[in-house]
N, C-alpha and C positions, 0 to 999 in steps of 0.2 A: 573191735575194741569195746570193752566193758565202758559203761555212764551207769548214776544214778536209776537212768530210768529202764538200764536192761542189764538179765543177768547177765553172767560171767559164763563161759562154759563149764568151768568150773564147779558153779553153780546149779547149772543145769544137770549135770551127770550126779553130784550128790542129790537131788531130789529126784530123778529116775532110781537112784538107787534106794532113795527112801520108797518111794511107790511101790520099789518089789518087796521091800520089808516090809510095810504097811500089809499090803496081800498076803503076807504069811499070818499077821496078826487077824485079819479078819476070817484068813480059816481056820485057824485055831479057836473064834467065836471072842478074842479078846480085844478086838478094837473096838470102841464104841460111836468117836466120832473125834473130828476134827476140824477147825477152821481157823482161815489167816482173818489178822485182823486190821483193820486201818491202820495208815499212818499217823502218827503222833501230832503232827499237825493238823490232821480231820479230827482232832478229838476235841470235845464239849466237856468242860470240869465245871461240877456240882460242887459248893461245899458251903457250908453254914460259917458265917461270920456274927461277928458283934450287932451286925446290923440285920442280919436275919437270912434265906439262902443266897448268894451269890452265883449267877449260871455266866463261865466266860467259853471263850472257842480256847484252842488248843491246849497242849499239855498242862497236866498239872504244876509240871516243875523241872525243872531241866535236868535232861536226862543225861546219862551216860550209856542206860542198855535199854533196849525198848522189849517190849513184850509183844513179839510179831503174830503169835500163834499157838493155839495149844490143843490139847488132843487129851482124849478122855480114854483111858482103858481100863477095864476090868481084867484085874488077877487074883488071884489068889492068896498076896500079902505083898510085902514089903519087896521082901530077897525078888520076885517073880518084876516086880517094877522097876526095880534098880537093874536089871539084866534087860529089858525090855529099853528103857533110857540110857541106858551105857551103849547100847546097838545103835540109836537116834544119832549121839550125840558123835558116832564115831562116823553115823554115813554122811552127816550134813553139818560137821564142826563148829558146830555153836552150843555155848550151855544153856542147861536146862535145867528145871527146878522139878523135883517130885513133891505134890501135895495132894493129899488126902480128899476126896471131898466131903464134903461140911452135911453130918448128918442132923437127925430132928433135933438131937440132942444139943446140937451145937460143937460137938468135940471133932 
């Protein structure tokens, strides 16, 4: 029986199954890297008030979808990304967001 604090089987075979996708991307030379990230509740929010910065412990704001993990690849444009996250999304059934990363330029 699945809890909070253990996966699902379910669980577990879609991430075996991502780990052999993952392997495909890194011989291909386009994965770059990846990591999970705390819980929402281990998290420390920074932000500037009236009164000057304010540091509290957990979430910023109450969530509905948490941002568990994310992973860096290098391709060769857009179309090559959305094919590469459409694969993710279909081995480990959660959505995902394609972004850019943020050059000197700022764009």
């Amino acid at each position: 029986m699945a809890t909070s604090d253990a996966p699902t089987d379910d669980a577990l075979e879609a991430f075996a199954a991502y780990q052999k996708f993952e392997a495909e991307l890194r011989a291909t030379g386009e994965f770059v890297s990846t990591e999970g990230l705390g819980h929402p509740a281990m998290s420390t929010t920074v932000r500037r008030s009236g009164k000057g910065i304010v540091i509290t412990d957990g979430p910023f704001a109450e969530l509905k979808e948490v941002l568990a993990s994310f992973a860096v690849i290098d391709v060769s444009g857009l179309e090559r990304a959305r094919d590469i996250v459409a694969r993710m999304v279909d081995l480990l059934g959660e959505p995902m967001e394609i972004r850019p990363i943020m050059g000197d330029d700022f764009a």
